[in-house]
C-alpha positions as CSV (number, residue, x, y, z in Angstrom):
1,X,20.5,19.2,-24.4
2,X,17.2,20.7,-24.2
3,X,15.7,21.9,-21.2
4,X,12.6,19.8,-21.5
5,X,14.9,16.5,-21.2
6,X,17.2,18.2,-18.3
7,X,13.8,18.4,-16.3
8,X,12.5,15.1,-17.9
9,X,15.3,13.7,-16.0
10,X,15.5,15.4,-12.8
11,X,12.1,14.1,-12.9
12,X,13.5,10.5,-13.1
13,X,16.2,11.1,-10.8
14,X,14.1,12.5,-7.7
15,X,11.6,9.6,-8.4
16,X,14.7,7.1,-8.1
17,X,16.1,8.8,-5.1
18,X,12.4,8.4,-3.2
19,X,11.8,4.5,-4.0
20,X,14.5,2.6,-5.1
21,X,17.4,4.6,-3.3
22,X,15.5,5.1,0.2
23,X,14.9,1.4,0.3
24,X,18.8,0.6,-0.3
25,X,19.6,3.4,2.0
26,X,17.7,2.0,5.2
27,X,18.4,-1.6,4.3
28,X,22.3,-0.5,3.6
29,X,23.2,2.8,4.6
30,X,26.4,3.8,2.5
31,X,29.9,4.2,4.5
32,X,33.4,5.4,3.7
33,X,34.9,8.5,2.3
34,X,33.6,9.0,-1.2
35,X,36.2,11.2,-2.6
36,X,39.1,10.6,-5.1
37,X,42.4,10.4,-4.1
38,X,42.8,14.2,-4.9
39,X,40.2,14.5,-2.0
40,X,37.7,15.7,-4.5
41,X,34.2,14.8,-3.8
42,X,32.4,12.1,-5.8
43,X,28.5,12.6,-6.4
44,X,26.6,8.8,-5.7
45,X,25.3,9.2,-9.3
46,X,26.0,11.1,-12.8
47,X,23.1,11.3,-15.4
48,X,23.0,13.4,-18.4
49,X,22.2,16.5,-16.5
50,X,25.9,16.7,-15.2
51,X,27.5,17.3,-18.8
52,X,24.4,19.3,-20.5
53,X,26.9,22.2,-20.7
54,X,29.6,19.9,-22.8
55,X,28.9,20.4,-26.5
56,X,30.2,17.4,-28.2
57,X,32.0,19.6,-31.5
58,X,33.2,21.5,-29.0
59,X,34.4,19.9,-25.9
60,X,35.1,16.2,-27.0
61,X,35.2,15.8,-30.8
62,X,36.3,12.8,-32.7
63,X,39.8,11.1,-32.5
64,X,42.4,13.2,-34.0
65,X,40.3,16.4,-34.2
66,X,40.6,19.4,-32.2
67,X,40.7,19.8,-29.2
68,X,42.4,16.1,-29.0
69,X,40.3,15.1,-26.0
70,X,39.7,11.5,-27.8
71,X,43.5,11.4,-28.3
72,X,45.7,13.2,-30.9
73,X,45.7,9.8,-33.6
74,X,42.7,8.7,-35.0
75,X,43.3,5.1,-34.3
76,X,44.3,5.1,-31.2
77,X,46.2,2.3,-30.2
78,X,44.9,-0.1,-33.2
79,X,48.2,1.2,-35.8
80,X,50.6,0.7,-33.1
81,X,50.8,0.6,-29.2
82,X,52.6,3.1,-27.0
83,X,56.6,3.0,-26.4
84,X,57.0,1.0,-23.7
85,X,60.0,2.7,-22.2
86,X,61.2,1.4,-18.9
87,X,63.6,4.1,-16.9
88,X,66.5,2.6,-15.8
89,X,70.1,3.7,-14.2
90,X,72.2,2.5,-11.5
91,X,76.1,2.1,-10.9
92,X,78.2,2.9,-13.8
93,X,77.2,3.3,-17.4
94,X,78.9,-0.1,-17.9
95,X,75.7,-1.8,-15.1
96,X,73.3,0.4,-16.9
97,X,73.9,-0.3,-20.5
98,X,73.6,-4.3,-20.0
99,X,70.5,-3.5,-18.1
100,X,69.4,-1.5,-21.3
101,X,70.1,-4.5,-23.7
102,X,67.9,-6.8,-21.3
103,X,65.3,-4.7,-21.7
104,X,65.4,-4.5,-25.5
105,X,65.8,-7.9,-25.6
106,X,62.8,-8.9,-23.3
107,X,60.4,-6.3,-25.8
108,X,60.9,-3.0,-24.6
109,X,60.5,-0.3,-27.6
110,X,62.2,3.2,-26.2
111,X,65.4,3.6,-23.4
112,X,64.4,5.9,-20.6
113,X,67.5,7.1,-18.5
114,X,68.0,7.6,-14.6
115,X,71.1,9.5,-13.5
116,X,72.5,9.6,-10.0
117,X,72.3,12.1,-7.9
118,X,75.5,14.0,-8.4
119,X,74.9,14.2,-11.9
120,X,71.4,15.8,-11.7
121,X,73.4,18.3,-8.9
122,X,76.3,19.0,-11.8
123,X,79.1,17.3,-9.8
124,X,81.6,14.8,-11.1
125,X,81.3,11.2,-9.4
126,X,85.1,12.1,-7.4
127,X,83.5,15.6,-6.2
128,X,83.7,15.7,-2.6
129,X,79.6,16.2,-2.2
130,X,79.0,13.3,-4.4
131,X,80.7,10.9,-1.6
132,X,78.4,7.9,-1.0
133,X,75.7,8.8,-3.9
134,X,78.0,7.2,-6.6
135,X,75.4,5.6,-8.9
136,X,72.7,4.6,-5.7
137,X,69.9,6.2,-7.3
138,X,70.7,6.2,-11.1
139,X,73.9,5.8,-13.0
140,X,76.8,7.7,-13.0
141,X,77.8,10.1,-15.9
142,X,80.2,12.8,-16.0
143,X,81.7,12.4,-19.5
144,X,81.4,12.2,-23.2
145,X,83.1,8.9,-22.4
146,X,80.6,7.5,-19.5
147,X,78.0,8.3,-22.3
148,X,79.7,6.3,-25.2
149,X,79.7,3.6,-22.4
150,X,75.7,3.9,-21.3
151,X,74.8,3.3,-25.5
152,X,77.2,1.0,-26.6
153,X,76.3,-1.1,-29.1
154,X,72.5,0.7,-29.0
155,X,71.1,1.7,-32.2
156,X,70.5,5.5,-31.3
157,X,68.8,5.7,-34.7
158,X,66.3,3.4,-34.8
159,X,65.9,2.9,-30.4
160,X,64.4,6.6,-29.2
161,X,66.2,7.8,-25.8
162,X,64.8,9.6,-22.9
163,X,67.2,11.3,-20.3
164,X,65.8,12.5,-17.4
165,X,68.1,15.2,-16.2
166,X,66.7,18.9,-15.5
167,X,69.8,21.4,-14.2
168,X,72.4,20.1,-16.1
169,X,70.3,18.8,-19.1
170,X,72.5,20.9,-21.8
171,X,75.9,19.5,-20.6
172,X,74.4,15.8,-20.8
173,X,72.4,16.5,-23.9
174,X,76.3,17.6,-25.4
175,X,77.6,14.3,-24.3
176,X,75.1,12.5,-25.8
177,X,75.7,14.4,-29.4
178,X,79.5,14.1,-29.2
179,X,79.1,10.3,-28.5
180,X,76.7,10.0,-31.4
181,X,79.0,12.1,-33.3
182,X,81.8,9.6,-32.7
183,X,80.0,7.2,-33.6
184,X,78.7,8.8,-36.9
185,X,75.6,9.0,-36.4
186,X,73.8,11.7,-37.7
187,X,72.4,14.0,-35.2
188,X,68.8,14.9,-37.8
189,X,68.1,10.9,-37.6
190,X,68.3,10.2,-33.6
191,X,65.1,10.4,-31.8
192,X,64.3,11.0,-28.0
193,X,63.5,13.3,-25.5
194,X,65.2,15.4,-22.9
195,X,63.3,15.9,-19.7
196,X,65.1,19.4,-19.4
197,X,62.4,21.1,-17.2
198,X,63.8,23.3,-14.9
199,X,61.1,24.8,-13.4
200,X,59.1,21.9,-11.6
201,X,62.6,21.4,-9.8
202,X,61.9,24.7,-7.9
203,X,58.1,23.2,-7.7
204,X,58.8,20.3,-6.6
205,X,62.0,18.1,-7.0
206,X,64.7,20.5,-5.8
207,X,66.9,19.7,-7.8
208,X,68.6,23.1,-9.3
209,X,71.9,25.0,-9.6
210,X,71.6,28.1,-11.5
211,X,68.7,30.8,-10.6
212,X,65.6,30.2,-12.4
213,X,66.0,33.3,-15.3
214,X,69.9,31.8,-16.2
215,X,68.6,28.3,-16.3
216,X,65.5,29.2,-18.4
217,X,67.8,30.7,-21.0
218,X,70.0,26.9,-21.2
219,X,66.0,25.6,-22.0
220,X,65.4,28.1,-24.7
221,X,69.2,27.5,-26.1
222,X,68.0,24.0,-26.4
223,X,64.9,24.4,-28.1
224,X,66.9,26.5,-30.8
225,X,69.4,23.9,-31.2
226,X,67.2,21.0,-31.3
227,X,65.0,22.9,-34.1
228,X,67.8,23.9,-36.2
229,X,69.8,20.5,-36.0
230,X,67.1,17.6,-34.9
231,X,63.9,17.5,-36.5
232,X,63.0,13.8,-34.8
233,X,64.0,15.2,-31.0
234,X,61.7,16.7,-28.3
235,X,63.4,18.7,-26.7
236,X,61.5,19.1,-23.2
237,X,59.7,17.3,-21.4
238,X,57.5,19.2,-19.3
239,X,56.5,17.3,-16.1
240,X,54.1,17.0,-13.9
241,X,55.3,13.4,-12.0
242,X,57.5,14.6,-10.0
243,X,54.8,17.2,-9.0
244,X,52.7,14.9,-7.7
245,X,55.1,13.1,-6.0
246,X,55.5,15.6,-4.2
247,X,51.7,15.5,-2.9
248,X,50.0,17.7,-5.3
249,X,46.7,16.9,-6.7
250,X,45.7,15.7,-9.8
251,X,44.3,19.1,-10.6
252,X,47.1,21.0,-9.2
253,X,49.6,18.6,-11.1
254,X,47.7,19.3,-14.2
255,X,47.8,22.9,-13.7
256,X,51.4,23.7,-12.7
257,X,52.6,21.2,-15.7
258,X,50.7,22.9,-18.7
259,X,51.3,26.2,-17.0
260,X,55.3,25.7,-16.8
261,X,55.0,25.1,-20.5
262,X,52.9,28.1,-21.4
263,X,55.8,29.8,-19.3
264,X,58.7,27.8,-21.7
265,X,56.8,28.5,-24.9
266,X,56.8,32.3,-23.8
267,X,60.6,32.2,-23.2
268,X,61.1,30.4,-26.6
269,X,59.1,33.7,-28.2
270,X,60.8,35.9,-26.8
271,X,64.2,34.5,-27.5
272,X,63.5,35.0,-31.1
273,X,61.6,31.6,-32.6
274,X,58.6,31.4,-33.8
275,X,55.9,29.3,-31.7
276,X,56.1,26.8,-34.7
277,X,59.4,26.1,-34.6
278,X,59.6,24.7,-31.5
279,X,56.2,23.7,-30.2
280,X,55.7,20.4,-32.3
281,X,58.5,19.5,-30.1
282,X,57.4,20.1,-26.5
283,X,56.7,16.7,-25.1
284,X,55.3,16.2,-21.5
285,X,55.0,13.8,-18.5
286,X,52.8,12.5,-15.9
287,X,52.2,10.9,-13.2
288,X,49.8,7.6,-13.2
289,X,48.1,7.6,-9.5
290,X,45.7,5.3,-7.5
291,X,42.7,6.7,-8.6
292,X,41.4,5.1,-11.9
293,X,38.8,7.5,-13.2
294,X,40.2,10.6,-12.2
295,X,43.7,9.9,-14.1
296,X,41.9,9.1,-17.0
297,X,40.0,12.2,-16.4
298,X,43.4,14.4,-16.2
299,X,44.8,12.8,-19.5
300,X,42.0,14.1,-21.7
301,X,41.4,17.5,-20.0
302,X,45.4,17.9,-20.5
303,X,44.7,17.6,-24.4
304,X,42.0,20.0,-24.3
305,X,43.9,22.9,-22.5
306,X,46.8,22.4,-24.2
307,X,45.0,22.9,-27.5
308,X,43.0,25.8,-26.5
309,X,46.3,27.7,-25.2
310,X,48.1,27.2,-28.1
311,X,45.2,28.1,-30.7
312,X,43.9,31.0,-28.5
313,X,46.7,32.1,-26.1
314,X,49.8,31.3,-29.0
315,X,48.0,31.7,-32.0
316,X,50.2,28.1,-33.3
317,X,49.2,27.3,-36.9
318,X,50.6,24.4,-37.2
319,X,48.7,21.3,-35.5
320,X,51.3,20.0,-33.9
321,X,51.8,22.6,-32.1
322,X,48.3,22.4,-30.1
323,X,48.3,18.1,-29.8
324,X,49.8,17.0,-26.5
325,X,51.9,14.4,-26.8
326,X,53.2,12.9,-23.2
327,X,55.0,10.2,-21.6
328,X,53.0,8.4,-18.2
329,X,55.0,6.7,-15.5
330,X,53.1,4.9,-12.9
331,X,53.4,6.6,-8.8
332,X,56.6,6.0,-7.2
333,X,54.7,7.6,-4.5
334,X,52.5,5.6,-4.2
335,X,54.5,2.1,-3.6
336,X,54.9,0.3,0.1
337,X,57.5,-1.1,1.8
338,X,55.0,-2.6,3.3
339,X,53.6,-5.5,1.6
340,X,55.9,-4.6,-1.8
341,X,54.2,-7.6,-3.9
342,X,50.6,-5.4,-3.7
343,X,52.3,-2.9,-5.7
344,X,52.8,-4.9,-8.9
345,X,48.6,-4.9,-8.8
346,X,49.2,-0.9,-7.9
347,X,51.7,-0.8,-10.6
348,X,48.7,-2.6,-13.2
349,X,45.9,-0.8,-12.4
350,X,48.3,2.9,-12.7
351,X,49.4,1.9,-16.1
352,X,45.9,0.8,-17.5
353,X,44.7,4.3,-16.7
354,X,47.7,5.6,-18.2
355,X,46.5,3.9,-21.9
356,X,42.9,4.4,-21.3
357,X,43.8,8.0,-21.3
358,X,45.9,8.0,-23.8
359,X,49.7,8.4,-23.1
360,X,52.2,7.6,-25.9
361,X,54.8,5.9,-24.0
362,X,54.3,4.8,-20.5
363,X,56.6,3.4,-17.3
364,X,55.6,1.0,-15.1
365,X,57.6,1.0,-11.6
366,X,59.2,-1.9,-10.5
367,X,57.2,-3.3,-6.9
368,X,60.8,-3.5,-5.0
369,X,61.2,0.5,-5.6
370,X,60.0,1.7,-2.4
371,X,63.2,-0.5,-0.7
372,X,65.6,0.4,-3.5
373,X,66.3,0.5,-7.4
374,X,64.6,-1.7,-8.9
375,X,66.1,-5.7,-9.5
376,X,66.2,-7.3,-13.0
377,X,63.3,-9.7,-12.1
378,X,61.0,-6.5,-11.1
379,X,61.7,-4.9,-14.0
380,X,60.7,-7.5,-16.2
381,X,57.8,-8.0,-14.2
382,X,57.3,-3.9,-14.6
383,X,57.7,-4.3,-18.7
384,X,55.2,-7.9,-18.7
385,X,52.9,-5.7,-17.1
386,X,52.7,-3.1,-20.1
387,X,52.5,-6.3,-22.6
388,X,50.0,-7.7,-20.6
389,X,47.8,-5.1,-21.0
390,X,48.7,-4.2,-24.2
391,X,48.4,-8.2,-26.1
392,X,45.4,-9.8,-23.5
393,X,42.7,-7.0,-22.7
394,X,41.8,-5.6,-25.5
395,X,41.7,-1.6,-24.3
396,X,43.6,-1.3,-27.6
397,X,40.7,-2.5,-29.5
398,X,38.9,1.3,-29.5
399,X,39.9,4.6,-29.3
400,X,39.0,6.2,-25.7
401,X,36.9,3.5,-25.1
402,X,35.3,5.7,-21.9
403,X,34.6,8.8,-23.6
404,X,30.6,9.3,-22.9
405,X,31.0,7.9,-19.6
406,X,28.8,10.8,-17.7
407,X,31.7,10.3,-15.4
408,X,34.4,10.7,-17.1
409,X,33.2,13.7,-18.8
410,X,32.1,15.5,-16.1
411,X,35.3,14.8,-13.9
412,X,36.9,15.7,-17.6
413,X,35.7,19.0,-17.5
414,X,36.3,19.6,-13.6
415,X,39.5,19.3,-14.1
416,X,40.1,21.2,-17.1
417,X,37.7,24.3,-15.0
418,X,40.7,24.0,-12.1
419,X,43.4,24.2,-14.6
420,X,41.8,27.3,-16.1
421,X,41.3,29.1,-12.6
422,X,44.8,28.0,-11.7
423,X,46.0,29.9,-14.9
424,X,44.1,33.0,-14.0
425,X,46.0,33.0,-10.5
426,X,49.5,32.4,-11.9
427,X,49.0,35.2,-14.8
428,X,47.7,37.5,-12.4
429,X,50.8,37.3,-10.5
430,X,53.1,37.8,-13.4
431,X,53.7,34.1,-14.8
432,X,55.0,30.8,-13.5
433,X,58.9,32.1,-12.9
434,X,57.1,34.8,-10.7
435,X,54.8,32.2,-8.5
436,X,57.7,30.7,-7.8
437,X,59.7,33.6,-6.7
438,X,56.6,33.9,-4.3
439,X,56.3,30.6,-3.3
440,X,52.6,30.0,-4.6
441,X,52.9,26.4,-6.3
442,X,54.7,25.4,-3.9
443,X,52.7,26.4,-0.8
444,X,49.5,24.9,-2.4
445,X,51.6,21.4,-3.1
446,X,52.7,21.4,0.4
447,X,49.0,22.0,2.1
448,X,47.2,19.1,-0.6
449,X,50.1,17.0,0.8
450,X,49.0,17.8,4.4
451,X,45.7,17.2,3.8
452,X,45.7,13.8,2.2
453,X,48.4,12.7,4.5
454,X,45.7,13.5,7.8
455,X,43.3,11.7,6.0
456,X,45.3,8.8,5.7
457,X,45.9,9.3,9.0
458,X,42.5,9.2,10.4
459,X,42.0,5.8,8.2
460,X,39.4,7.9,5.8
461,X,42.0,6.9,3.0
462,X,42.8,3.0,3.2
463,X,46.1,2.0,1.5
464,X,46.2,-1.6,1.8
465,X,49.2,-3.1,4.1
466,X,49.5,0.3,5.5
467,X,46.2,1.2,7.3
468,X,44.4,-1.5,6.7
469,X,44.9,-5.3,6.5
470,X,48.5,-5.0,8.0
471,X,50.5,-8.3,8.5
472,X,53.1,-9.2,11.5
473,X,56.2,-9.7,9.2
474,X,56.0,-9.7,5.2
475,X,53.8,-13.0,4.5
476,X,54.0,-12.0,1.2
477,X,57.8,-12.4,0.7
478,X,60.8,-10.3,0.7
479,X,61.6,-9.0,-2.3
480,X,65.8,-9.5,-2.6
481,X,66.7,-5.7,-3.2
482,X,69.8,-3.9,-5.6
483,X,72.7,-2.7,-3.8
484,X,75.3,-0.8,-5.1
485,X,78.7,-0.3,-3.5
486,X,81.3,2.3,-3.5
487,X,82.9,0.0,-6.5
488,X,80.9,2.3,-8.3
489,X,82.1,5.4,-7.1
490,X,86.3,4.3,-7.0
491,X,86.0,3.4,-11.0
492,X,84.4,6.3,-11.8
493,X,87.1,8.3,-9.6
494,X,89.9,5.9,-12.0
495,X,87.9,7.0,-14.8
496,X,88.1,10.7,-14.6
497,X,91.9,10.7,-13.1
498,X,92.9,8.5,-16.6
499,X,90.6,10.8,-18.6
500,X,91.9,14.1,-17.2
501,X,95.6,12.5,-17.8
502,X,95.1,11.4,-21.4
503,X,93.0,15.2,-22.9
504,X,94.2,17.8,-24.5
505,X,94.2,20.3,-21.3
506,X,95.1,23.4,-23.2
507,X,92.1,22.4,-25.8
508,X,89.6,21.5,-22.5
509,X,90.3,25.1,-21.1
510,X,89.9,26.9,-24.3
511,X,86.8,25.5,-24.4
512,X,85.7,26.0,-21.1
513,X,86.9,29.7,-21.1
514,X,84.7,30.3,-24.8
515,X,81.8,28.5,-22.8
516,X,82.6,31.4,-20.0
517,X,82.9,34.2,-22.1
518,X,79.1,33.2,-24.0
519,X,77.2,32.5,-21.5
520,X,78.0,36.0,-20.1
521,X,76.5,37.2,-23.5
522,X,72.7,36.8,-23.8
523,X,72.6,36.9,-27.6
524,X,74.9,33.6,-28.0
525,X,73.5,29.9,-28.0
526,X,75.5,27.9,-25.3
527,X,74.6,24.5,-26.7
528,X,77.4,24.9,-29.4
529,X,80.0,25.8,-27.0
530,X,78.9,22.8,-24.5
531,X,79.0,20.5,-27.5
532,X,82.5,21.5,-27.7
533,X,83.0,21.4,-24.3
534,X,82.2,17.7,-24.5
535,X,84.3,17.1,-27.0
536,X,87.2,18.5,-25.7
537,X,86.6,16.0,-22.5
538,X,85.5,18.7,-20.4
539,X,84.3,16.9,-16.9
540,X,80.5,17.4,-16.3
541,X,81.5,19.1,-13.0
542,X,83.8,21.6,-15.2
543,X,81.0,22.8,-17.6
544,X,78.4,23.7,-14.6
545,X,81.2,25.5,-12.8
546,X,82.3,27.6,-16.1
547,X,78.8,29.0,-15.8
548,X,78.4,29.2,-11.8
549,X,80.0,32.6,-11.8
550,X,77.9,34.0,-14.5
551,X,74.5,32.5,-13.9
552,X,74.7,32.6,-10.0
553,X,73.7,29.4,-7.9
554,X,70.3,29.3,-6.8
555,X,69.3,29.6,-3.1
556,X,65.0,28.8,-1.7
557,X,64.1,31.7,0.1
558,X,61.8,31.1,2.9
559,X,58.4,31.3,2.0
């Protein structure tokens, strides 16, 4: 834009501000907080002036041209519209699997899989730490034979599957592959993701067992297995949700994800592949939050950094490499137990942002999951929600139907200026495993979280039920809520005593000791030997503590 028509309208803007906005002002003077949920502030007005620096070739492009910020497919939605993947998990794989097959059946497109707690820890469901969390917040899995169970009668083939599971992601990901293996299905035609991403849990979740270095060596082991052996899997998925569940900001939840996977696409490096063999497979996740515009915002400035570090910072040739691809789940954080039916209009509003900025698959939440997992009935309501949008609003009609906005683009290229400072600060102190060491993502999470949660406080941020327009009881209704009993936890207990009783013990420790003996050399691949592992009927439990001793349990210092 030329300077004559930056002036030109200054010129209109200050004439505006002294006549027609003066009068509104002393008529109505404005009130509220004016800031996005992030807590950034938000100017009364953009005009051309705020994205004269944006060069359209550049910065925003066309659909399907670099740097993505339009989206990565020219057509947008119009071809096809996103997987609509609903995560689901509770009790025993038995519960879980019918609730998979009402999903399908009601329209949904992709399987997205919650595990219990124990399993994300590495313990089997009869461990004595796994007492009383037996399939409560996901379902239980601790063998090739729970797995068969989860996808029976699910064409792996033709369905894509997404596991999220982080510390002991290559013992499940072996399960899954011997069940499919049973089953005959080839592993080069199965589809899917594996969430796999280890270092948010030190971020954010918490959810570890081995020392960051060890368990960053089971990710790259992946990623050499999966591009060897399945051309159709990703096999990360980098996330930022569970960051900002954890009360980052948007910008901060942009900026930790893409920089964990510039730190995962340097371990894949140096492990030995090239950036090409591996990238077109790194998949990630976020988070859908209250605030409309700037989640749109984050979506296409996470396109445009991603392609810039992998064309400048990675030198990637191939163009897959550089276009994001991501899965969106609306804000668990962000539900009430207060007034639960106002999150299904939560829950709507999250998920239209999430396809106005362009995610290929997206989750909506279930209202009752603020009290518990969610019920059948919420989770159709959930996947309605997605078709709703999808077959009755036409967003699918255009491709980034708000790119131009003066909004959007300016709050586009805030964000993207964060993420790049963000980088600077990371790299300066070594890399992302290095910040964590120090306690730096995690410190800034931790005062954004303070921060919004005193503005809440002080009623600056209204969430509705909550701080404002409270009700004496729930006139709304109480949702009926899933409870699951320790039923769950005594079969799975019958499970594992029958299956420990029926294997070959002598062919289980063999293959427990080779897992051992390879993880304690850096140059061998441990998927193999866990595949093995899993089909000898190792116990999850077993396969984490083979590598315990030689990887170390991880420990949070105090920062």
């Amino acid at each position: 834009m030329s300077q004559t028509i930056t002036n030109a309208i200054d010129e209109l803007e200050q004439a505006w501000e002294k006549t027609t906005l003066k009068d509104a002002l002393r008529k109505m003077p404005e009130t509220g907080d004016h800031s996005t949920v992030s807590l950034r502030p938000i100017e009364r007005l953009y005009t051309p002036n705020d994205i004269a620096g944006i060069d359209f070739a550049r910065d925003i492009n066309f659909p399907g041209e670099p740097p993505y910020t339009r989206g990565i497919h020219p057509t947008g939605y119009r071809a096809k519209p996103w997987t609509m993947r609903q995560f689901a998990g509770f009790g025993s794989a038995f519960d879980t699997n019918q609730r998979f097959k009402y999903l399908l059946e009601h329209g949904q497109t992709g399987l997205s899989t919650a595990f219990d707690l124990p399993t994300l820890m590495g313990y089997d469901s009869d461990h004595a730490l796994s007492e009383g969390e037996v399939g409560k917040c996901g379902v239980a899995i601790a063998s090739r034979e729970d797995m068969e169970v989860l996808f029976d009668g699910i064409p792996l083939d033709q369905v894509t599957t997404s596991m999220t599971i982080n510390a002991p992601a290559s013992m499940i990901f072996a399960f899954f592959l011997a069940a499919a293996e049973r089953r005959g299905m080839p592993w080069a035609k199965i589809g899917g993701t594996l969430q796999n991403d280890i270092l948010k849990e030190y971020i954010a979740q918490k959810e570890w067992i081995y020392p960051p270095r060890p368990a960053m060596r089971l990710v790259t082991d992946t990623f050499k297995f999966s591009a060897a052996e399945m051309p159709k899997w990703n096999s990360i998925s980098i996330s930022g949700y569970h960051i900002r569940e954890a009360g980052s900001t948007a910008a901060q939840e942009l900026a930790f994800t893409l920089r964990d996977g510039i730190e995962y696409v340097d371990y894949g490096i140096r492990a030995g592949l090239d950036v090409d063999e591996f990238a077109p497979r790194l998949s990630f996740f976020f988070n859908a939050h209250n605030d409309f515009f700037e989640e749109i915002a984050k979506y296409r400035a996470a396109r445009r950094v991603w392609y810039r570090v992998m064309t400048e910072r990675f030198n990637a040739k191939n163009p897959r490499s550089s276009q994001m691809r991501f899965h969106t789940q609306t804000a668990g954080v962000s539900l009430t137990v207060q007034q639960p039916i106002n999150n299904i209009i939560r829950v709507a509003i999250q998920a239209l942002a999430g396809v106005l900025g362009g995610t290929q698959s997206l989750h909506c939440d279930g209202y009752d999951e603020a009290l518990a997992l969610p019920t059948e009935r919420a989770a159709l309501i959930a996947l309605r929600t997605q078709q709703i949008i999808a077959h009755e609003t036409g967003v699918t009609n255009t491709v980034d139907p708000l790119g131009g906005s003066y909004f959007i683009e300016r709050l586009t290229k805030d964000l993207e200026d964060e993420t790049w400072e963000y980088f600077r600060k990371i790299d300066a102190l070594g890399g992302m495993v290095e910040a964590i060491d120090l306690g730096f993502p995690q410190k800034e999470i931790h005062e954004s979280a303070y921060q919004y949660q005193r503005a809440v406080e002080r009623g600056d941020k209204l969430i509705v039920g909550v701080n404002a327009y409270e009700m004496d009881g729930n006139e709304l209704g109480e949702p009926n809520v899933l409870f699951i009993d320790e039923s769950v936890a005594r079969l799975q207990e019958e499970r594992l005593a029958d299956l420990r009783k029926r294997r070959d013990a002598s062919r289980a420790e063999r293959a427990l000791d080779e897992l051992r003996r390879g993880a304690e050399d850096a140059t061998v691949n441990t998927m193999p030997l866990l595949i093995e592992c899993a089909r000898a009927d190792c116990t999850l439990g077993e396969m984490c503590d083979a590598l315990r001793p030689v990887f170390g349990e991880y420990q949070e210092p105090d920062f």
